[in-house]
N, C-alpha and C positions, 0 to 999 in steps of 0.2 A: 675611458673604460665603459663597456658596454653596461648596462642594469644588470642583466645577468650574471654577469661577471663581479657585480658587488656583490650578489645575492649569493653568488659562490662563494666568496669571500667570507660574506658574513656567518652561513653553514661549515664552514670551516674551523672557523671560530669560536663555534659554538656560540653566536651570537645573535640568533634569529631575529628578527623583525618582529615585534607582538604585536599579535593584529584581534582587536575587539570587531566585530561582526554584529550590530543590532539591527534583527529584521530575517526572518530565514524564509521568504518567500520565494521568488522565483529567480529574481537577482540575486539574492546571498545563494540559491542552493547550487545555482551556477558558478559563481566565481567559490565556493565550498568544492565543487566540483575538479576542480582544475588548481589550486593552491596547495592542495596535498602531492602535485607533481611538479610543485614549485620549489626549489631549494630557498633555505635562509627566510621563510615565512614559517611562524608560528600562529596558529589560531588559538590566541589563550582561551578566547571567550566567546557567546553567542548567547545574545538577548534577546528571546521572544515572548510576547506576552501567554504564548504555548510552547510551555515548556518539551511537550509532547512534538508539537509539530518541529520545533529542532533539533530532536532528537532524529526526527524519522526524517528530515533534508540532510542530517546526518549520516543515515543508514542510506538511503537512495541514491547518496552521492559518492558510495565507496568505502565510505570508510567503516574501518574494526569498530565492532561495540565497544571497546577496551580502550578506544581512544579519546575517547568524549566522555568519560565514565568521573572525572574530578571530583572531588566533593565539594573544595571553595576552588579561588581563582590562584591564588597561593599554591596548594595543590598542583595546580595547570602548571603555576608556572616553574617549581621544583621539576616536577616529572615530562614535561613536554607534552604532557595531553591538554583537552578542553574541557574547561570549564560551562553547563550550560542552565540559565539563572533566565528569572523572567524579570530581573531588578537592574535594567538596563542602568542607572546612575551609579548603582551599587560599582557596577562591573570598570565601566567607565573610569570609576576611581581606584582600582585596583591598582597594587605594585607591578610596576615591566610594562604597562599599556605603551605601545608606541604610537600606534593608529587606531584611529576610531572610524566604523564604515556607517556612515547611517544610510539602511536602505529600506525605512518602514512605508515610506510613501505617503506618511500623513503631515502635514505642513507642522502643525504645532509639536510633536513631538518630534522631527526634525529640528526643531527649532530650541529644544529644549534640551536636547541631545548634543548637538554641536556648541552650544551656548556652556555647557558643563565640560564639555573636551576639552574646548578653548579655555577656559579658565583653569581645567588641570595640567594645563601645559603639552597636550595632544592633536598631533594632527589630524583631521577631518577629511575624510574623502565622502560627501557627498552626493548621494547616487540619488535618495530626495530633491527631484527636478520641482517638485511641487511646494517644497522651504527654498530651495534656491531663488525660482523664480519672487517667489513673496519675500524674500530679506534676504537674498545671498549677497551682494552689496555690502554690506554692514554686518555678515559675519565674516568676508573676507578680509574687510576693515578690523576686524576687532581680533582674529587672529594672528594678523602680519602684526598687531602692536603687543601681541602676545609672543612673539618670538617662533610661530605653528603658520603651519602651512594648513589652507583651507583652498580643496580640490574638486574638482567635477569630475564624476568619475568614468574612467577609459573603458570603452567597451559600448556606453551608452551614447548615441547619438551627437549630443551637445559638443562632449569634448572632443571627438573626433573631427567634428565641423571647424573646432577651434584650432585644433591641429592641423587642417588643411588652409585653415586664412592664416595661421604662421606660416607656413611653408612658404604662401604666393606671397605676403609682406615682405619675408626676410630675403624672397629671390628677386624684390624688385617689382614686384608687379601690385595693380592697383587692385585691389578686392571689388568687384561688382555687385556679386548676390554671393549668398552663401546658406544652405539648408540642405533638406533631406527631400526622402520622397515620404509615399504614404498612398493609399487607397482610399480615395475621394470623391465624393460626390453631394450634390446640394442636400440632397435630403438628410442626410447622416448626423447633420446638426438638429434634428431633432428625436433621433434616436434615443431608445431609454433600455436600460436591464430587461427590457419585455421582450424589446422589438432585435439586442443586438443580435443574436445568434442569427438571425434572419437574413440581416445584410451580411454576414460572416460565409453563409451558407456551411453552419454547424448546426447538428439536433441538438437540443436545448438537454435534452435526459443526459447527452456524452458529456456534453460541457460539466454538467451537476458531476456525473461520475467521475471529471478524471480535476476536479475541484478547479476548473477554471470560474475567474470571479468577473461576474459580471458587471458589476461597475465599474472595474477595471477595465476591461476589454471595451468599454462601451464610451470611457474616454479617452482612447486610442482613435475610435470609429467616429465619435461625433467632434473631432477638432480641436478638444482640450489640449490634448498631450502633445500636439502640434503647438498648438498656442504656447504653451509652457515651457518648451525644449527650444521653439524660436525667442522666447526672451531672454531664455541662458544666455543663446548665443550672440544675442544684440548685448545685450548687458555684457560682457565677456571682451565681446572681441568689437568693441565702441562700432556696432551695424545698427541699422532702423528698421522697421517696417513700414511696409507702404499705408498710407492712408487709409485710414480703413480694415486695416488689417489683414490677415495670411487672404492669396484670391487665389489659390490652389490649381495654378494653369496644369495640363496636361502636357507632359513632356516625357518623350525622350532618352535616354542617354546619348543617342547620336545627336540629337538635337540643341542640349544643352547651351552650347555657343553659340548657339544664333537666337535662341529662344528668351534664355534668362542674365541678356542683357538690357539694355535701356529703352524704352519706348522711340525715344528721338533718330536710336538707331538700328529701328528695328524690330527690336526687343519687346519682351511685356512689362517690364520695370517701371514704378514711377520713376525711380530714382537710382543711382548709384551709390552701394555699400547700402542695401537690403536683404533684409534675412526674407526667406520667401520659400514655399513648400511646393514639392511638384506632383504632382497626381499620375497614379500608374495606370490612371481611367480614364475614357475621353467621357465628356459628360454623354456620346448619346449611349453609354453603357459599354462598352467596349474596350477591355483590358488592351491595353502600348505591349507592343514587342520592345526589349531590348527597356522595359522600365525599369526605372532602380525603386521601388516600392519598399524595400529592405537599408536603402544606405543614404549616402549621403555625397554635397559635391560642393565645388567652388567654382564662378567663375571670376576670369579675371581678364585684366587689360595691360593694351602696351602702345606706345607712340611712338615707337623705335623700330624704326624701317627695318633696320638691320634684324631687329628680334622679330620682326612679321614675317621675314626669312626665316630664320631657324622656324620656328613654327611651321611652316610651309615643309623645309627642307625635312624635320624629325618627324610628322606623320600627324602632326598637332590637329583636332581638330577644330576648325574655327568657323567664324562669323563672315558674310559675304566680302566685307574689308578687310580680313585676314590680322585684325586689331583686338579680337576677343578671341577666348581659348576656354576649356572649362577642365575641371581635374574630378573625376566620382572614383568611389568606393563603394561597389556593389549592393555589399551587405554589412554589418555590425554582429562582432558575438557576444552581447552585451557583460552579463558577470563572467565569461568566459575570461573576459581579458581583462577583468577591474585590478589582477596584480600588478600592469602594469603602472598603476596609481599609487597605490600602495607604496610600489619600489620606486618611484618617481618623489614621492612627500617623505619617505623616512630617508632614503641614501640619497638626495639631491637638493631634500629642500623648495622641489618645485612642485607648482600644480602640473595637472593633464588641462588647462582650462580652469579660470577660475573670473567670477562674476567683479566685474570692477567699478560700473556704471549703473544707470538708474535710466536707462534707455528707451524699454519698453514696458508692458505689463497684460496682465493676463483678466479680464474682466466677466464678472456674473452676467451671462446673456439668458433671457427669459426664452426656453423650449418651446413654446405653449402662450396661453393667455394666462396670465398668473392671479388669485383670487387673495384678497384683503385676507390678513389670518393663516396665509399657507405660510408653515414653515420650510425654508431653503433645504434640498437634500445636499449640495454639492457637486463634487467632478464625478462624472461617471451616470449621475442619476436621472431622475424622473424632469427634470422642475428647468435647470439651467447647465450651457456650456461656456467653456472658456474662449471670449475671444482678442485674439492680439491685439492690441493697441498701443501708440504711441506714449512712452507714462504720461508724458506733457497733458496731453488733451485726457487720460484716465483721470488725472490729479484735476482737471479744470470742473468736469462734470463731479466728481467725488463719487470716483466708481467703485463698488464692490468687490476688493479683488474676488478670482473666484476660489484663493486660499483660503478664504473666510468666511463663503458664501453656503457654511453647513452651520442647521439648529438655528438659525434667528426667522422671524417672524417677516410677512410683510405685512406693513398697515397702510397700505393703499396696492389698487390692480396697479400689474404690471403687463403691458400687450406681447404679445410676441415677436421677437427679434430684438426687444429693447432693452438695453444697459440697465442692471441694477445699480440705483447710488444708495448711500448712505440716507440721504432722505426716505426711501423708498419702504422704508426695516426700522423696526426696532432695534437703537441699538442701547442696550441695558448695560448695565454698573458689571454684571458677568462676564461680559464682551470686553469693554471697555480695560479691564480690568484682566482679560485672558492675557500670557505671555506671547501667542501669536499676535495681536490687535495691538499690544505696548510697542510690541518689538519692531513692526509694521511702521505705525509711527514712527518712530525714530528714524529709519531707513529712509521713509518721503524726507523727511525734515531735513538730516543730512547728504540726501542725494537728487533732492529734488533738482530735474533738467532746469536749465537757464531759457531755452524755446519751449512752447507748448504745444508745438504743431510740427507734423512729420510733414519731411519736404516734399 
């Protein structure tokens, strides 16, 4: 039976799906957007620290005043309307909660969010790539012994990558690389809030008017959010990164099969079963025909004469040896289609994609020449971006994830291009002692790699 077809079931029944909603920013107003044409979903609840701004991703996304109007969550859940509270644990603990969506984007309260799901006996869909990446490992451990399903959510890049290396595993075929695209170029890694709209070619006064957030967008452009969505998907679907981390070749979508396979054949690959990002730019500035800048692809392999036929004979396109094939997906509508996670974690029980290993990791890299005394801004900012790394060798150096690389001190320079460690920073009894930094811990400890070096 198709999802739909439960979620008909279950609107029949009057038995909706309750779905908590924390975060109403661009992802929640989206998937807010489109779950009210969903059957058999309920949105009992919606937690943002602006009461105000959920109310009004409320109104922009369709829906009656009358409907989001509750007084407590009880209320919501007697009448069928929404409940909207800036007491995101409050809500969380509510009676009927079926699903919990954490979509704030901030690691630690991610982290504190899915940590109280899981202990209320709720499943997590995870749309926080930036708690995934820093501890999703050990919160999908600690729900599956909780009886919850802990999920990466559909619509957003990662899980659909994951969903395409099922596809070629379960049809037989060997996974080679596996990522998205992106608009890339050298310089972008040191982009800051100043400079982003510049490389965007957006006026900086429309961005302010129509509330687009700059630190946001600006770890999108300088690499971060590449870094952090390729380690979901290493972490997830047991893939590596190459040495060194993401090398953002310029590719393609016709090209895909002959490009982002192995260097020995061909290819730019170190290695086979690498996550790896493709550039819609060639670096001498010149936007690819025919790039997937928006989606996501897999390639894969085969050693069966017989299947290098079918490939041939169906339209496949391949690699000079007719041994490599590639499969893309254009584009992504990211909360457009997060119900499909939702109805995947309450009527199936499964993830869309869910973090199972300790593979790769996301590390503080210095923008700039960094001075004794500066405090770290973070993803997005002025100071540092995210770059992928093998965790092996993050854990050997004692790198900085860059989940935690906001509000601490450095007490010594830092040159540019270079790895922040933990030597590097003050790290205080605050830190130490933050739920992000404990939880962190834990995660190395119990998932740390057996190798320390990507092949």
């Amino acid at each position: 039976m198709s999802l739909y077809q439960l979620l008909q079931a279950r609107a029949e029944q009057e038995r909706p799906v309750r779905v908590v909603l924390i975060g109403a920013g661009k992802f929640g107003s989206m998937f807010l957007a489109q779950v009210r044409r969903t059957p058999g979903l309920h949105i009992l609840g919606i937690a943002d620290l602006s009461v105000e701004r959920a109310r009004k991703a409320m109104h922009d996304t369709g829906w009656d005043d009358g409907s989001y109007d509750a007084s407590s969550a009880a209320k919501a859940l007697s009448t069928g309307s929404t409940f909207i509270t800036d007491d995101a644990c409050a809500l969380i603990n509510a009676g009927g909660v079926n699903v919990v969506i954490e979509a704030t984007g901030v690691p630690e309260a991610g982290i504190k969010h899915a940590t109280a799901a899981i202990d209320r006996g709720r499943h997590v869909v995870m749309v926080n790539v930036e708690a995934d990446a820093l501890v999703g490992p050990l919160l999908a451990k600690r729900a599956r012994q909780a009886g919850v399903v802990y999920s990466m959510a559909y619509g957003d890049q990662p899980a659909l990558i994951a969903e395409q290396v099922n596809w070629a595993r379960t049809s037989g075929f060997e996974v080679v690389a596996a990522g998205k695209g992106t608009l890339y170029m050298p310089e972008f890694h040191a982009s800051t809030p100043d400079t982003v709209w510049d490389h965007y070619g957006i006026d900086a006064k429309r961005a302010a008017r129509s509330g687009m957030n700059a630190k946001m967008f600006n770890s999108f452009l300088d690499g971060t959010k590449s870094g952090l969505e390729m380690a979901a998907v290493a972490n997830a679907c047991g893939l590596r990164p190459a040495q060194g981390g993401l090398k953002f070749p310029p590719c393609q979508t016709d090209n895909l099969a002959e490009k982002m396979i192995t260097e020995t054949d061909g290819g730019v690959l170190a290695h086979s079963g690498q996550v790896e990002v493709v550039s819609s730019r060639d670096r001498d500035g010149c936007d690819l025909e025919n790039d997937l800048r928006w989606g996501v692809y897999v390639t894969y392999k085969t050693e069966n004469n017989y299947v290098k036929r079918c490939f041939k004979d169906y339209g496949l396109p391949v690699d000079a040896s007719g041994a490599y094939s590639a499969l893309w997906r254009p584009c992504h509508l990211i909360g457009l289609e997060l119900g499909v996670s939702v109805a995947s974690v309450a009527l199936l029980n499964q993830p869309t994609g869910v973090s199972r290993e300790f593979n790769a990791d996301v590390v503080a890299t210095a923008k700039r020449d960094l001075k004794l005394g500066e405090v770290l801004d973070g993803e997005g900012g002025f100071m540092v971006w995210g770059r992928l790394m093998a965790s092996g060798d993050a854990m050997a150096i004692n790198a900085v994830p860059i989940g935690l690389a906001h509000m601490i001190t450095l007490t010594k320079p830092v040159a540019l291009g270079e790895v922040i460690t933990w030597s590097d920073v003050d790290l205080t009894d605050e830190i130490k002692n933050g739920l992000a930094y404990v939880t962190r811990l834990d995660m190395q400890q119990q998932f740390a790699p057996d190798k320390g070096r990507a092949a």
